[in-house]
Phi, psi and omega in degrees: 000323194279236197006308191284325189311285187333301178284353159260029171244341160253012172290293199276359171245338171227064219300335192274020147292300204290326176303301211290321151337288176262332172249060148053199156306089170229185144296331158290328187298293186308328193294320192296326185294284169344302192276329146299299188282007179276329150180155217295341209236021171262298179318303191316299182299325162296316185287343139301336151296334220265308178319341177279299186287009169277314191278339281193305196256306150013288185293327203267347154268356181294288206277353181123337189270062131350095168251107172286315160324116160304132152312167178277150157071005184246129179272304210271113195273013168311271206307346172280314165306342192021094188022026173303332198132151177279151190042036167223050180276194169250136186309148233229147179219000000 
């Protein structure tokens, strides 16, 4: 929990740390960059959607619930996973 605090409390001075925090070097850290510099508050809002479905698909492996549908606009799949591991989604049909 001290974790989720932390990271929307530098989510909100910087976002494309806190992106960079859960999805690594990706196509969301750039996109989150873009969108910061076109204005602080575009950055933001992606970077609180990408924290959400991170934190979100996490809690739903925690209790056991596997959603394998990729979100729309999340790249990175640590955040599609909500941080199980890379490549263990399910194949896309």
């Amino acid at each position: 929990m001290i974790s989720a605090i932390l990271l929307v409390i530098i989510t909100i001075f910087v976002p494309p740390i806190g992106v960079f925090l859960i999805a690594g070097c990706g196509a969301d850290l750039l996109i989150n960059i873009c969108l910061t510099i076109l204005g602080y508050f575009p950055g933001h809002i992606h970077a609180f959607y990408l924290e959400y479905v991170y934190y979100k698909r996490r809690g739903e492996s925690k209790r056991g619930v596997i959603d394998n549908r990729r979100k729309p606009g999340v790249y990175s799949d640590n955040i599609q996973t909500g941080g199980r591991g890379y490549g263990t989604m399910a194949a896309a049909t």
